[in-house]
LUMMAR-78778 format. One record per residue (C-alpha): residue number from 0; x negated, y, z. Coordinates in Angstrom, 2 decimals, decimal comma. Layout:
N
seq->NUM; px->X; py->Y; pz->Z;
...
end
This chain:
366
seq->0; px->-20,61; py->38,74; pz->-163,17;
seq->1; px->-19,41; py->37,86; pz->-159,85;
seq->2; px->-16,95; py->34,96; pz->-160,21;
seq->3; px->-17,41; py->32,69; pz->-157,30;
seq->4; px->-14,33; py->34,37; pz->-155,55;
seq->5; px->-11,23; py->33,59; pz->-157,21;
seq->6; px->-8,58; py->36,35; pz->-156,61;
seq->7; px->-4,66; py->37,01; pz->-156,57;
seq->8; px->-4,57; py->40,61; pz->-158,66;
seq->9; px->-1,22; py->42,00; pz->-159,27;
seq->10; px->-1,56; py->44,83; pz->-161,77;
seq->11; px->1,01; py->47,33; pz->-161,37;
seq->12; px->0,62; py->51,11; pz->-162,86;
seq->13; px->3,26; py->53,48; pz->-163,97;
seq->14; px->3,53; py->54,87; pz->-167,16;
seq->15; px->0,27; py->57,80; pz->-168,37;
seq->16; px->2,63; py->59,91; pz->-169,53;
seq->17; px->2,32; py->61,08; pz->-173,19;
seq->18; px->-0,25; py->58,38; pz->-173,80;
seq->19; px->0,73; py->55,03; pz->-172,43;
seq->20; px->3,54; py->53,39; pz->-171,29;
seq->21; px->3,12; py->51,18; pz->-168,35;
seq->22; px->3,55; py->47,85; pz->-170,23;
seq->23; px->0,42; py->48,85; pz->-172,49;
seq->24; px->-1,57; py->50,36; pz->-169,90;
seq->25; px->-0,90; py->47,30; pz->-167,36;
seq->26; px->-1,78; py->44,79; pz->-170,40;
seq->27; px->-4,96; py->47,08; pz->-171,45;
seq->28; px->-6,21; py->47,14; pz->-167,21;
seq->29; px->-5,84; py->43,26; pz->-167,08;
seq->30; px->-7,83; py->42,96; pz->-170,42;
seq->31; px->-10,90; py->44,45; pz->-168,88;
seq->32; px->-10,45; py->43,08; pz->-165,67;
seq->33; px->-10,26; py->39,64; pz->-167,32;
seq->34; px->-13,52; py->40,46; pz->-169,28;
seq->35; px->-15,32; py->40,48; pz->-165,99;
seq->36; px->-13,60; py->38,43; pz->-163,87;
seq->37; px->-11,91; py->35,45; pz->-166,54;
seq->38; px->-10,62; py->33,07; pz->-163,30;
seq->39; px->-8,88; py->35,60; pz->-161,66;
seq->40; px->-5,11; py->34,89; pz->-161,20;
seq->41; px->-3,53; py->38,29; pz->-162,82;
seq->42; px->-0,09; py->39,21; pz->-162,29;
seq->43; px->1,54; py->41,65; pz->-164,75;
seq->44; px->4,18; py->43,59; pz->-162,73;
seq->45; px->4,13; py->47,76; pz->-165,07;
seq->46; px->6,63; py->50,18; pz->-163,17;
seq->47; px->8,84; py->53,19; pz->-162,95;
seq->48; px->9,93; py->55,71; pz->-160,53;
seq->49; px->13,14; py->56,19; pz->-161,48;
seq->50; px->11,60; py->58,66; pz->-164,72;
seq->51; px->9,86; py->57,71; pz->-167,92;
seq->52; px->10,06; py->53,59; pz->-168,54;
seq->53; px->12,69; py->53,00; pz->-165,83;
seq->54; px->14,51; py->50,95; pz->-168,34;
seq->55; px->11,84; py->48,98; pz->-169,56;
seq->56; px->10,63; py->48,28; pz->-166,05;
seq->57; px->13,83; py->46,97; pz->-164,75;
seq->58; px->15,00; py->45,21; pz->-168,14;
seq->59; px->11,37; py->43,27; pz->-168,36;
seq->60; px->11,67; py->42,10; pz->-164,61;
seq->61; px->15,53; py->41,16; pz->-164,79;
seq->62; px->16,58; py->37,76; pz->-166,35;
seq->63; px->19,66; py->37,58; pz->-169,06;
seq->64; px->19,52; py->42,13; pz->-168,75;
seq->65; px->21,37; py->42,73; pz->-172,01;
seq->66; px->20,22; py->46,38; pz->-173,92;
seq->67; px->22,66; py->47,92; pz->-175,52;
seq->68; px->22,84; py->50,89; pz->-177,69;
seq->69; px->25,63; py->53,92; pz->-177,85;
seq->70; px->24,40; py->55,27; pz->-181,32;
seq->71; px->23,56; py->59,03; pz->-181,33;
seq->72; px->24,00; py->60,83; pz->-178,25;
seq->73; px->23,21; py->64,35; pz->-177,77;
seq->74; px->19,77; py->65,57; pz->-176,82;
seq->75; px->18,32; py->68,08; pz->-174,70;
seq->76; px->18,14; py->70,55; pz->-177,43;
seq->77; px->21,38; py->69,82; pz->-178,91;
seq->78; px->19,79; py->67,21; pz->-181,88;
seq->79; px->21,06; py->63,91; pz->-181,83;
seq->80; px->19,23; py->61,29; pz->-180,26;
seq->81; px->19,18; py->57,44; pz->-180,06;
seq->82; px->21,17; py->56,42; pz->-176,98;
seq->83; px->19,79; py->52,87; pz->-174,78;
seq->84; px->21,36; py->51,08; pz->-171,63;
seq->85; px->20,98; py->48,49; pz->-170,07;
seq->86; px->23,64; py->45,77; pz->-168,62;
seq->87; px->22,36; py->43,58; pz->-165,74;
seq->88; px->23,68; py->40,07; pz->-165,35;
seq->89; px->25,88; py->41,30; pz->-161,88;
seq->90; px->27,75; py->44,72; pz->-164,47;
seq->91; px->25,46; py->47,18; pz->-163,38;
seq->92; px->24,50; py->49,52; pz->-165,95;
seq->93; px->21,23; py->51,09; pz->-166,04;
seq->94; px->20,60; py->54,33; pz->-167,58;
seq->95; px->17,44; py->56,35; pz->-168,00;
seq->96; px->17,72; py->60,21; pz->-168,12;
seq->97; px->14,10; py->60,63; pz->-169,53;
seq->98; px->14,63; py->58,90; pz->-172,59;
seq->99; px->18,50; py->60,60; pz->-173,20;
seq->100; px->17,55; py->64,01; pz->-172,08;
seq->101; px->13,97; py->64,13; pz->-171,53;
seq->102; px->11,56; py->66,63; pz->-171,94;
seq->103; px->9,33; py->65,16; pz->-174,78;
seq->104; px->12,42; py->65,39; pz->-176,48;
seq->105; px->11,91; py->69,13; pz->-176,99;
seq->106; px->11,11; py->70,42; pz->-180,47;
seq->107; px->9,91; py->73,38; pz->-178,28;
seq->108; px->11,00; py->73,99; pz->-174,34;
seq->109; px->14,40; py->75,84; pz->-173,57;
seq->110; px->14,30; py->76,31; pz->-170,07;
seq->111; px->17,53; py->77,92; pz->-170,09;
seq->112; px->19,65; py->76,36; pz->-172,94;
seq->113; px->18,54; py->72,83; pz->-172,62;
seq->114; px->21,36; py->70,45; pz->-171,17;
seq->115; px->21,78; py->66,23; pz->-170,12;
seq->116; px->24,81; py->66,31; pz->-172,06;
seq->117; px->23,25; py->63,04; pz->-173,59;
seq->118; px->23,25; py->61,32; pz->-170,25;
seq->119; px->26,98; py->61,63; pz->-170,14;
seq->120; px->27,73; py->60,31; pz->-173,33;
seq->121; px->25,53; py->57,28; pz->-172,57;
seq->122; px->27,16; py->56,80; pz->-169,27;
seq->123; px->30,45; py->57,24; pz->-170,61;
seq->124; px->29,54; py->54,07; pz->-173,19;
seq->125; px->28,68; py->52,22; pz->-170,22;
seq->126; px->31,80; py->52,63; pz->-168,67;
seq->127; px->33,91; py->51,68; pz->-171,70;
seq->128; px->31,64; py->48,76; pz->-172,09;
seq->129; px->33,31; py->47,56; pz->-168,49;
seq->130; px->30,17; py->48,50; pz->-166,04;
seq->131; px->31,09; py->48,13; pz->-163,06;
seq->132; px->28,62; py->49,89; pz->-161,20;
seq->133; px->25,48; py->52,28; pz->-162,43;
seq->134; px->22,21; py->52,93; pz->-161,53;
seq->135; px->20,70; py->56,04; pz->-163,00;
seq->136; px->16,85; py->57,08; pz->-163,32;
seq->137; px->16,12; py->60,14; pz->-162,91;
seq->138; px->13,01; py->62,37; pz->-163,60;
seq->139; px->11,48; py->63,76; pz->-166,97;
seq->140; px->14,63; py->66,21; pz->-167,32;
seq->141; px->14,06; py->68,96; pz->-169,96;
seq->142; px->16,77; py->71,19; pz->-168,29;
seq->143; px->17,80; py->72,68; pz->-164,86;
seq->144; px->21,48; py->72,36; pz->-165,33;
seq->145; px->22,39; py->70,19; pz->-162,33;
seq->146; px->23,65; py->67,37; pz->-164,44;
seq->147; px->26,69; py->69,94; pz->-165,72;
seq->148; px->25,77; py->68,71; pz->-168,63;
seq->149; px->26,54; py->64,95; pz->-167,87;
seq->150; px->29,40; py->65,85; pz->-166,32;
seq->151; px->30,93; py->67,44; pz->-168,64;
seq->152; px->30,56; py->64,95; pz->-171,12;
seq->153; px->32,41; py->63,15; pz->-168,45;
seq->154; px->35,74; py->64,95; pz->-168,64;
seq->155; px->34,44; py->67,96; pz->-165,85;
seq->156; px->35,89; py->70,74; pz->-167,54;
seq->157; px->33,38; py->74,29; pz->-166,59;
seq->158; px->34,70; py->77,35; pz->-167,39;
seq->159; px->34,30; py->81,34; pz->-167,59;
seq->160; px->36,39; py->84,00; pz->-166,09;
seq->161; px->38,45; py->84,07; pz->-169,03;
seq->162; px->38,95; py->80,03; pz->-168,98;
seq->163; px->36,32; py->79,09; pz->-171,79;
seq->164; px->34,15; py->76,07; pz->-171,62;
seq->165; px->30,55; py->77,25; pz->-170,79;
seq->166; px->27,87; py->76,63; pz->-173,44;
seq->167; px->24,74; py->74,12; pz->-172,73;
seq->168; px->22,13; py->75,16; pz->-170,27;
seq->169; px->21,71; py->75,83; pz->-166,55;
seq->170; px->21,63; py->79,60; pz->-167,14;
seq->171; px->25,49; py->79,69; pz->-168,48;
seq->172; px->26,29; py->78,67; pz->-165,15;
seq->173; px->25,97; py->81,86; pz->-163,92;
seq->174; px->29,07; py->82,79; pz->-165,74;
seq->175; px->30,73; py->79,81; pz->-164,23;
seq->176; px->34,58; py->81,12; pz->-162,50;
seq->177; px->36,11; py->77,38; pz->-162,20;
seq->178; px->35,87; py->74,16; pz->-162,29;
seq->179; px->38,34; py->71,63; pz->-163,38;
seq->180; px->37,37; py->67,89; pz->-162,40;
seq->181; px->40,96; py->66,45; pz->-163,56;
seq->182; px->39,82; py->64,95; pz->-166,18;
seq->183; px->36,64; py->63,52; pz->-164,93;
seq->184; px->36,04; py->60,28; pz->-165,43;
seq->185; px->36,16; py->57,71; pz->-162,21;
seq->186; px->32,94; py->56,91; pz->-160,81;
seq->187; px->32,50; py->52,94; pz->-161,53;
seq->188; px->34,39; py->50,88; pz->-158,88;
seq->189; px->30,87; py->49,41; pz->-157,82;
seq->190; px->29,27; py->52,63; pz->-156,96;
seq->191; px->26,02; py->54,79; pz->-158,32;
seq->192; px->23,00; py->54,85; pz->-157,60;
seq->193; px->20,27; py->57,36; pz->-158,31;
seq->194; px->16,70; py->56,49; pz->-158,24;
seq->195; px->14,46; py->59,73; pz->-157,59;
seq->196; px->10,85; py->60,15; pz->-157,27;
seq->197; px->11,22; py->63,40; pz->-155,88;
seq->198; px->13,02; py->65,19; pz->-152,41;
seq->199; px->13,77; py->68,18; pz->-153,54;
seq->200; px->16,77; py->69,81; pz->-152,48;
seq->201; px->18,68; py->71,90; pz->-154,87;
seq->202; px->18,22; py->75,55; pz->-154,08;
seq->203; px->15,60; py->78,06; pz->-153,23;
seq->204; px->11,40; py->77,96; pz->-153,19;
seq->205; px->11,30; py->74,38; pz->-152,89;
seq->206; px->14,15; py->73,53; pz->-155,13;
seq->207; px->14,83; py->72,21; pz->-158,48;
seq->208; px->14,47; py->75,86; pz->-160,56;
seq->209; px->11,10; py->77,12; pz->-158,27;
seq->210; px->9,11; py->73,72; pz->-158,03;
seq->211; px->10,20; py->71,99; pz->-161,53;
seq->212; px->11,31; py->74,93; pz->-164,14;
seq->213; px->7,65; py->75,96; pz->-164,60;
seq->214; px->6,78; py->72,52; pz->-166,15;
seq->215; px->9,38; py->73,07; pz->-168,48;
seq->216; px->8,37; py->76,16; pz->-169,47;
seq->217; px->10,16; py->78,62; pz->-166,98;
seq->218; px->9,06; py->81,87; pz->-166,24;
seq->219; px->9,69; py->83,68; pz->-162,93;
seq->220; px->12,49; py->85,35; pz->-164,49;
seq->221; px->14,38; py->82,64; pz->-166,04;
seq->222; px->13,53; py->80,77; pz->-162,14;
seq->223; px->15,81; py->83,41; pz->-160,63;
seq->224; px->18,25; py->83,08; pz->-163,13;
seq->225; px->18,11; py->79,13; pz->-162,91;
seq->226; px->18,26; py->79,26; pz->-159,03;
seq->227; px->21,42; py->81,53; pz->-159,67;
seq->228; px->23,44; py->79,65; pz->-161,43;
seq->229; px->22,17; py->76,59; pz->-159,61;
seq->230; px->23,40; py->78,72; pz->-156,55;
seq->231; px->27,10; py->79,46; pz->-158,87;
seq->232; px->27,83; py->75,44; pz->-159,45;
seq->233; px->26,97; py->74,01; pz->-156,07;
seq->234; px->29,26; py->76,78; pz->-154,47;
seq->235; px->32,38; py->75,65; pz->-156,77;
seq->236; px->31,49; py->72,12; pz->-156,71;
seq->237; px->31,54; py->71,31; pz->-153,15;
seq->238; px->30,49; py->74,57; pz->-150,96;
seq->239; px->26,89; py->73,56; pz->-151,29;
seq->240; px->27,20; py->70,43; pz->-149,36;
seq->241; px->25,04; py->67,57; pz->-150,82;
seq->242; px->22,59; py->70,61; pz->-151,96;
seq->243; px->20,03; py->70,17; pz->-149,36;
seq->244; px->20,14; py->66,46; pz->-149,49;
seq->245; px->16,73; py->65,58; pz->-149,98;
seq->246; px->16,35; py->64,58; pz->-153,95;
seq->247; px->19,45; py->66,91; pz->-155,17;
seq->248; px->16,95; py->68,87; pz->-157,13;
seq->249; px->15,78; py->65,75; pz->-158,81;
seq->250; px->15,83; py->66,03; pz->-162,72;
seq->251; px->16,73; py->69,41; pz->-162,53;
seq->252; px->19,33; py->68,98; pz->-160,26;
seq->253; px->20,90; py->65,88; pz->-162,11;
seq->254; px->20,80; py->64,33; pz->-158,67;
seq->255; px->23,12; py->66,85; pz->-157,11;
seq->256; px->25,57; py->66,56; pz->-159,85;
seq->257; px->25,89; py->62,82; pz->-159,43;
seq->258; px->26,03; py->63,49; pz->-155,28;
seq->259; px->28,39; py->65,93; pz->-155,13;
seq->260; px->30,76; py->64,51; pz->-157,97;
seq->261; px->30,69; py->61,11; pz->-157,94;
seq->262; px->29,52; py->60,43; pz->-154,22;
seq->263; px->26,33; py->58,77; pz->-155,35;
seq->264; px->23,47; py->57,31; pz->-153,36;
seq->265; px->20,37; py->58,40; pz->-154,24;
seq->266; px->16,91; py->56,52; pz->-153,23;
seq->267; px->13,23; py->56,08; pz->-153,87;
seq->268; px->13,12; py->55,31; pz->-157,67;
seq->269; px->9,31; py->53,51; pz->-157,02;
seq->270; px->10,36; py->51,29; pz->-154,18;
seq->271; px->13,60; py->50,35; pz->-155,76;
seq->272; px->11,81; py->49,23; pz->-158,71;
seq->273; px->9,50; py->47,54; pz->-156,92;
seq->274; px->11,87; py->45,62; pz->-155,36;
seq->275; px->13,63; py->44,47; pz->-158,75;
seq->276; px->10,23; py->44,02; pz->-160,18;
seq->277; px->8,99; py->41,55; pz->-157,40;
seq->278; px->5,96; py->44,24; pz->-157,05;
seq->279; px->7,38; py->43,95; pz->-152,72;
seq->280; px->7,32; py->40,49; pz->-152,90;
seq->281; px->4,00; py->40,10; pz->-155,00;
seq->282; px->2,25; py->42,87; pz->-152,50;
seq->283; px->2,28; py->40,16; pz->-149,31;
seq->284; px->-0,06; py->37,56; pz->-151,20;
seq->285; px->-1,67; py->39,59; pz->-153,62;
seq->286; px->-5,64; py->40,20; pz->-152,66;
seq->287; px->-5,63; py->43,27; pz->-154,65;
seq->288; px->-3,10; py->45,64; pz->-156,58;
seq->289; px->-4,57; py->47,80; pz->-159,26;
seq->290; px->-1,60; py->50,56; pz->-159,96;
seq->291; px->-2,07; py->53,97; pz->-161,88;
seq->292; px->-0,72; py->56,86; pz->-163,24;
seq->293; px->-1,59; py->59,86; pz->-165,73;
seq->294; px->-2,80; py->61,75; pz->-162,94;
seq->295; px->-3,63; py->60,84; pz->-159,50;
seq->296; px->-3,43; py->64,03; pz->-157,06;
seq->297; px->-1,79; py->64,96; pz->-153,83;
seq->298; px->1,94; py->64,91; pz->-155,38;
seq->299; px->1,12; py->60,81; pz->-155,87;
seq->300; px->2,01; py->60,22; pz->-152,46;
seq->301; px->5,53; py->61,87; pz->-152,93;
seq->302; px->7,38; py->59,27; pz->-154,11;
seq->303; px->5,63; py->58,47; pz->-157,17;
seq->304; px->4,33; py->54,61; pz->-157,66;
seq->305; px->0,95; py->54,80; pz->-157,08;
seq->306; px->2,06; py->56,18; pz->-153,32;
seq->307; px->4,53; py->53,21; pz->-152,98;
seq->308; px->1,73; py->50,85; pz->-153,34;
seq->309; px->-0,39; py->52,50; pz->-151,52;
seq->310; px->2,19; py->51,70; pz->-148,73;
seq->311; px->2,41; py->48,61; pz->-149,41;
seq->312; px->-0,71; py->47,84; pz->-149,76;
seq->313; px->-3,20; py->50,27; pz->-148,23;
seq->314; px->-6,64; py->49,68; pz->-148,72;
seq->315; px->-5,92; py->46,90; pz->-150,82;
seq->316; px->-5,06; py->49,07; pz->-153,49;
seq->317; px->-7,24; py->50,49; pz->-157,06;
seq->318; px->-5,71; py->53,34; pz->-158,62;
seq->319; px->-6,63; py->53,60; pz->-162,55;
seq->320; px->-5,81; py->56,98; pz->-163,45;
seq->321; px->-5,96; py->59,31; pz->-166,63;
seq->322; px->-7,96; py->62,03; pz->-164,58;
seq->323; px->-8,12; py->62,42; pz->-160,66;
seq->324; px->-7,75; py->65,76; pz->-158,91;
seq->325; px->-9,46; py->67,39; pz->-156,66;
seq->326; px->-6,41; py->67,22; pz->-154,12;
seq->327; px->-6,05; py->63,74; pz->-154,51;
seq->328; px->-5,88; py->61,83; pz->-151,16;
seq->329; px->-9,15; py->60,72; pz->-150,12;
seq->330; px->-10,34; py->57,15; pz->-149,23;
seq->331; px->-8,35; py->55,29; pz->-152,49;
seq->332; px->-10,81; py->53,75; pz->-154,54;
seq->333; px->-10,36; py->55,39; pz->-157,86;
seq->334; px->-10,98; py->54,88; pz->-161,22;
seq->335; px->-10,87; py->57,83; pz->-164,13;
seq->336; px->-10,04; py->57,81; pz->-167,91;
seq->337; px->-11,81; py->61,75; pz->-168,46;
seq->338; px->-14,24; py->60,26; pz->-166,72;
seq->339; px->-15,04; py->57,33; pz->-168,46;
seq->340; px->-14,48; py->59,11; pz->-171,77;
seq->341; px->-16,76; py->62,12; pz->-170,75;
seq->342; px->-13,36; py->64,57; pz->-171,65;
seq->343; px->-9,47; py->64,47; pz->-171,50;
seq->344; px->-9,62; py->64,95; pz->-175,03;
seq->345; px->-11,59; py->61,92; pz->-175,78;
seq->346; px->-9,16; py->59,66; pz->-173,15;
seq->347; px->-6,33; py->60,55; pz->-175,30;
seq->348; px->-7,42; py->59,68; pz->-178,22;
seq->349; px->-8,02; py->56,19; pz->-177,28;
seq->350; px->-6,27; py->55,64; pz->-173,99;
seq->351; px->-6,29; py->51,86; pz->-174,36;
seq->352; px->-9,58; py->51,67; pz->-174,94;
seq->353; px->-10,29; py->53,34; pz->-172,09;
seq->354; px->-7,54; py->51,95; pz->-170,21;
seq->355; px->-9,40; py->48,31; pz->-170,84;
seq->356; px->-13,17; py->49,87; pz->-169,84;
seq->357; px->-11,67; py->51,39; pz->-166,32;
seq->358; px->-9,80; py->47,62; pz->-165,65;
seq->359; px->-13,47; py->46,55; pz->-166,66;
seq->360; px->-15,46; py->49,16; pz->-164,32;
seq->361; px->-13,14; py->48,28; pz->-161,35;
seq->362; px->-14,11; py->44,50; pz->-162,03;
seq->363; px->-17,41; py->45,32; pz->-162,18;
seq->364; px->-17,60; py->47,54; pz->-158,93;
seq->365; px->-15,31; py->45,34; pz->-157,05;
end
C-alpha cells in the first residue's frame, strides 16, 4: 500500500444506468479507494448531464433546495406516475424529464405512441407553486414527440384537419393541420433553461428520430414516420426555426419544443451541473478526479460527464466504467466493471461490489 503521498481525490461519476445511480456508485468508488489509500482526502461530488439523476445531483449540491411532489402525473405510456421537483432557494424550479417521462418507465417501448405529457403536468405544478424561473433536464425520453406532449399539457392546443386534439405520440403529428398556442401557459417570468447532453438538431440523419428512436425501439419505418411528423410540428410551430439549433433533438425533440415555444436556452447539462455541484471549482485543486459512467465509448466525449471532466481535467482524470468500448478515446486511464467481473452479466448482478473493487484497482495501480 502506497500511502506516503497524501492526495486531494474528488470522485465524480454519473449515474450506470439501470444499475447504479451516481450517489451509490460515487460512495461504492470512494469505499475501495479508501481501502487502499485510508489518508487520502476524498471529495464526494456524483453528477448528471441534464438526464437520469439530474435532480438528485443538483438537490444534494444546493443548500435549503426544497423537493416537492405533484402526485400522479402521466407517464410515457399513459400509466400514472409519481411526479418530483425541485424548488431552489432563488424560485427556480428544477424538473427532470427522465424520471416523468423516461424510458425505464416503459412496460414495453412505444416508439410511436409514447408522449412527455408527464413533464407538462409537473411543470405546470411548478408554476402554480410560484416558480419563477425553470430549469429542465433533459435526456432518457421514451418518446420522439418534440415535447408536444408537455406542451400540451401546457394549454398548446394540437389539432387535426377536422379540429380534434391529436392523441399521444410523435407519430400523430403527422396528422397535425393547426396549432393553437392561446391558451398556453406563460413561460416563467425568470426564463428556462434546458440542460442537454446531446447537439442534435431536430430533423433528418442526424436528428432526434434517426440517431435516438432506435434506442427506443424504432424501426426504420417508424424513423421515417417520426422524422415526418417531427418535420409536420416544427413547420407549424415556428417555420423550422430553432430546429437546427444544436440540442433541439435532445429528448426526442423535448428541446425544440421548449426553444421554439417558450424561447428557452438550452446548454451543456454536464458542465452546468458541474458548476452547481462545485465539481468546476473542486477540478482546480483536486490531484485526481475519478468520474464514470455505464459505458465509456466515443459518444462520452459528446457532452456526457465523463467528457466534461475530461476537460477539465485532462490527464488528471480515472474513468470507472461498467464496460469500455472499443471506440473509446484512447490515452484515459480506464477502469472496467465486465472486466473485473469476468462478464456484463456478473457486473450487474453486483454492481457495487464491483463498483468498490474498480475504486480499489485504481488505488492500487495509481
Amino acid at each position: 500500500m502506497n500511502i506516503a503521498q497524501h492526495l486531494r481525490v474528488v470522485v465524480a461519476p454519473d449515474s450506470f444506468k439501470g444499475s447504479l445511480d451516481a450517489r451509490d456508485v460515487a460512495a461504492a468508488i470512494a469505499d475501495g479507494w479508501r481501502s487502499e489509500r485510508p489518508l487520502d482526502d476524498l471529495v464526494i461530488l456524483p453528477q448528471a448531464d441534464g438526464g437520469e439523476g439530474t435532480l438528485a445531483a443538483i438537490g444534494a449540491a444546493t443548500r435549503d433546495a426544497i423537493p416537492h411532489s405533484a402526485g400522479e402525473v402521466t407517464g410515457p405510456d399513459g400509466r400514472p406516475v409519481p411526479s418530483r421537483w425541485l424548488l431552489l432557494p432563488d424560485g427556480t424550479a428544477v424538473v427532470e424529464l427522465a424520471d416523468l417521462s423516461g424510458l425505464p418507465l416503459m412496460s414495453e417501448p412505444d416508439p410511436l405512441g409514447a408522449t412527455t405529457r408527464g413533464l407538462g403536468e409537473t411543470i405546470a405544478a411548478a408554476l402554480d407553486a410560484g416558480a419563477v424561473s425553470l430549469v429542465i433536464g433533459l435526456g432518457g425520453s421514451a418518446s420522439t414527440d418534440a415535447g408536444a406532449g408537455a406542451l400540451a399539457a401546457l394549454g398548446m392546443l394540437l389539432l387535426d384537419s377536422d379540429d380534434r386534439r391529436l392523441g399521444p405520440g410523435g407519430a400523430e403529428l403527422t396528422r397535425l393541420a393547426r396549432i393553437d398556442s392561446t391558451g398556453l401557459r406563460a413561460a416563467p417570468p425568470g426564463g428556462v433553461r434546458l440542460l442537454s447532453d446531446v447537439t442534435a438538431p431536430l430533423l433528418g440523419p442526424g436528428g432526434a428520430a434517426a440517431v435516438f428512436g432506435p434506442q427506443k425501439g424504432a424501426g426504420a419505418d417508424d424513423i421515417r414516420i417520426l422524422d415526418a411528423g417531427l418535420t409536420r410540428f416544427a413547420e407549424l410551430l415556428d417555420a423550422g426555426t430553432a430546429a437546427s439549433v444544436p440540442g433541439a433533438g435532445a429528448a426526442g425533440g423535448t428541446g425544440y419544443g421548449f426553444l421554439a415555444a417558450w424561447g428557452a436556452e438550452i446548454e451543456s447539462g454536464a458542465r452546468a451541473i458541474g458548476d452547481l455541484t462545485g465539481l468546476t471549482a473542486a477540478a482546480a485543486s483536486a490531484d485526481l478526479i475519478i468520474t464514470g459512467e455505464g459505458r465509456f465509448d466515443a459518444t462520452s466525449l459528446s457532452g456526457k460527464v465523463v467528457g466534461g471532466v475530461l476537460e477539465l481535467a485532462g490527464p488528471r482524470t480515472l474513468v470507472i466504467a461498467g464496460g469500455v468500448g472499443p471506440d473509446a478515446p484512447a490515452g484515459v486511464r480506464t477502469w472496467s466493471l465486465t472486466e473485473l467481473a469476468r462478464s456484463a452479466d456478473a457486473a450487474l448482478a453486483d454492481p457495487v461490489r464491483w463498483a468498490r473493487e474498480a475504486g480499489a484497482a485504481a488505488a492500487r495501480e495509481f
